[in-house]
Each structure stands twice: as C-alpha cells, then as structure tokens.
C-alpha positions in Angstrom: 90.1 37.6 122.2 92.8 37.5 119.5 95.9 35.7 120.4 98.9 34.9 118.6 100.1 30.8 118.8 102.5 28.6 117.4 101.8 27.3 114.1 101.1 24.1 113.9 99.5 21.2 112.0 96.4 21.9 113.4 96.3 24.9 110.9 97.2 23.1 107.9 93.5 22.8 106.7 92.7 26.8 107.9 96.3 27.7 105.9 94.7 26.3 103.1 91.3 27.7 103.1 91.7 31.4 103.9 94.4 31.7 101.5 93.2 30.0 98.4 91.5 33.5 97.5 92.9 35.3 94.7 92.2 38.5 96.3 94.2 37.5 99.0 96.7 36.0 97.6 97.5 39.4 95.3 98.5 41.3 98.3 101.3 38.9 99.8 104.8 38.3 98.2 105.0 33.9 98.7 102.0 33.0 98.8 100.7 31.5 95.7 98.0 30.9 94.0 96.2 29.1 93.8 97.0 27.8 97.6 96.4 24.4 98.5 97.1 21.5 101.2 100.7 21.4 100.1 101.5 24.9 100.3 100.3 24.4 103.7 102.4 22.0 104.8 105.5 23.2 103.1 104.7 26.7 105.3 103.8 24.7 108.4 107.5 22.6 108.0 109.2 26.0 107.7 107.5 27.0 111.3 108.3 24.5 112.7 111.9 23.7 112.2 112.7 27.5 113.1 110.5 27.9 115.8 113.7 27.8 118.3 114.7 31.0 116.3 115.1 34.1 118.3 115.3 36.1 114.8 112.1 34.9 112.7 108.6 34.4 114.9 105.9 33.2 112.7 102.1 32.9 114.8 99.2 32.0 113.6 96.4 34.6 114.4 93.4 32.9 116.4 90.7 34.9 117.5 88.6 33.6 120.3 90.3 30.2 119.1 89.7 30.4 115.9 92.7 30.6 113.1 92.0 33.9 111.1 95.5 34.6 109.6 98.9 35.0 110.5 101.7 37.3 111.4 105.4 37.5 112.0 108.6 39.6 112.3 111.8 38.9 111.4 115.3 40.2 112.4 117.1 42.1 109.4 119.7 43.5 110.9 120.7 43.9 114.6 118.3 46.6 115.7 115.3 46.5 113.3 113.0 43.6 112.1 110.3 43.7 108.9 106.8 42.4 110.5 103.9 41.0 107.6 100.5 40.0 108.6 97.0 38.7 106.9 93.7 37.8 107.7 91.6 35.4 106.1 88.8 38.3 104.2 85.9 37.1 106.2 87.6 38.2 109.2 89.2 41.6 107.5 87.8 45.0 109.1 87.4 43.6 112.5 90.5 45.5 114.5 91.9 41.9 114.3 95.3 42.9 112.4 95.4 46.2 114.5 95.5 43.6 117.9 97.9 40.9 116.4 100.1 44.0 115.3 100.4 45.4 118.6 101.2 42.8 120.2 103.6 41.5 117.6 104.9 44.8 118.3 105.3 43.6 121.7 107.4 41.3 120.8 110.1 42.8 118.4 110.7 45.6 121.1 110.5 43.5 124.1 111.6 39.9 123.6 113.9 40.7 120.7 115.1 44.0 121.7 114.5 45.7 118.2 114.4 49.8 118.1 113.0 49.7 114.4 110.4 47.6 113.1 109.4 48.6 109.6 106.3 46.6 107.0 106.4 46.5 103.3 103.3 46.7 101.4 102.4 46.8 97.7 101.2 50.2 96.2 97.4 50.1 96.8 96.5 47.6 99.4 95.1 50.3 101.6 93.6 48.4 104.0 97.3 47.1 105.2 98.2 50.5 105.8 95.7 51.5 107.3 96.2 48.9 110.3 99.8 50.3 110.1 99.3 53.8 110.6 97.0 52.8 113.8 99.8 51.0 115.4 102.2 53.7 114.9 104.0 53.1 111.5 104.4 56.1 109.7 105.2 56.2 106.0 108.6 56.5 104.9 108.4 56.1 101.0 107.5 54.6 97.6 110.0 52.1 96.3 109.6 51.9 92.6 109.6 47.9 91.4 110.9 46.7 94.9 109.8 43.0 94.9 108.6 40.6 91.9 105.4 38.9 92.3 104.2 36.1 90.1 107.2 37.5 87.8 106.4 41.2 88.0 108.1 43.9 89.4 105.9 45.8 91.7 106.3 49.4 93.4 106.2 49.0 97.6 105.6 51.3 99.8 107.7 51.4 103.3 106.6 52.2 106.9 108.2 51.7 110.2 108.0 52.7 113.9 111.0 53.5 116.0 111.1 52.9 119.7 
C-alpha cells in the first residue's frame, strides 16, 4: 500500500540513503550531491516549519511503511500548483510514483482547489514522464536552459493537467 505521510525525523536516515546516488541526484534540481545526514535535516527543518502551509505539501512516500521517496505540490499562483516527486532507484518501475501522483493529484484539486497542476522535468529523464503521461499530464513544451543545476543551464520539458 503506498501512502503519503508527513515528513519527519524518522526519515532523516532513509532521506539520506536513497538520495546519496548520483544517478538520482542528476534528475532533481536541490538536491545535491553528494547527499548526506545534513542535507537531511536541513530538508526535514524545511517540512516541518511549513507543514501548517495550505500552499506547499511535502510527503514522504512510504510503501507498505516503508520510506521510498517523496513528493509534493506547491501553489504558484492562485489556481495552478507545480507537483515533483522521486523514488529511491531500488523502488523505481514499481507503479509507486504513478500511485503517490494520483493521489497527490488528489490533493491539489481537492484540498487546495487548484484547476492546473503542471511538473517540470529535465530533457531525458524519461522515466519521470512516463509516470506523467499515466496520470494525465500531457506535454506542453521544451524550455530551452530553464533551470541551472550544479551551475548549468539545462533545457526542461513542461507538462500539466487541467481539471
């Protein structure tokens, strides 16, 4: 059963493990690597003090109680909301991110009311969109050096659902 739950200390050793990976790390804008203890409790401090926010929700991803990654969606304008997700690679191709997806989904349209909830991912992490496009997203466009990562401008590619 995949469920997401507040992040919490508990997770600090997990944070650290899954995403001290290189090829993990490569695929997600902040986080670092290498990724250590530290990292992990800076993240952690950051859930916790906003975790009264009705605009950012950040969940760790625990399937059948185990922590396997983490997703979240935050409020960018009134109506719409950017969601991001992982999963540790030992857990990857397991309709894990499709599940936390839809019901971070869930979420954005029901508790926070959004009508547009749109994901940015690099240019080739194909995995990422393919859990997208089963939840719905559908691709909206390439944009050229969008973000900076580890100092380098990267292209992104942008897809959202609508309700």
């Amino acid at each position: 059963m995949i469920e997401l739950v507040e992040i919490q200390t508990k997770h600090r050793e997990t944070l650290a493990k899954l995403l001290n990976d290189e090829s993990m790390s490569r695929w997600l804008l902040t986080v670092p690597y290498p990724y250590g203890l530290q990292d992990a409790d800076s993240f952690i401090s950051v859930c916790t003090e906003g975790k009264d926010s009705t605009d950012n929700r950040r969940y760790a991803i625990e399937a059948d109680g185990e922590h396997v990654g983490g997703i979240g969606i935050h409020r960018r304008e009134q109506h719409s909301g950017e969601v991001g997700y992982w999963v540790g690679k030992q857990y990857s191709n397991k309709g894990i991110a499709t599940a936390a997806l839809k019901q971070i989904l869930d979420i954005g349209f029901g508790e926070m009311g959004l009508i547009r909830i749109y994901a940015i991912t690099f240019a080739g992490n194909d995995a990422s969109e393919r859990v997208l496009v089963k939840c719905g997203f559908e691709y909206e466009g390439l944009m050229r050096k969008a973000r900076v990562k580890d100092g380098v401008p990267v292209d992104c590619k942008i897809f959202a659902v609508v309700k």
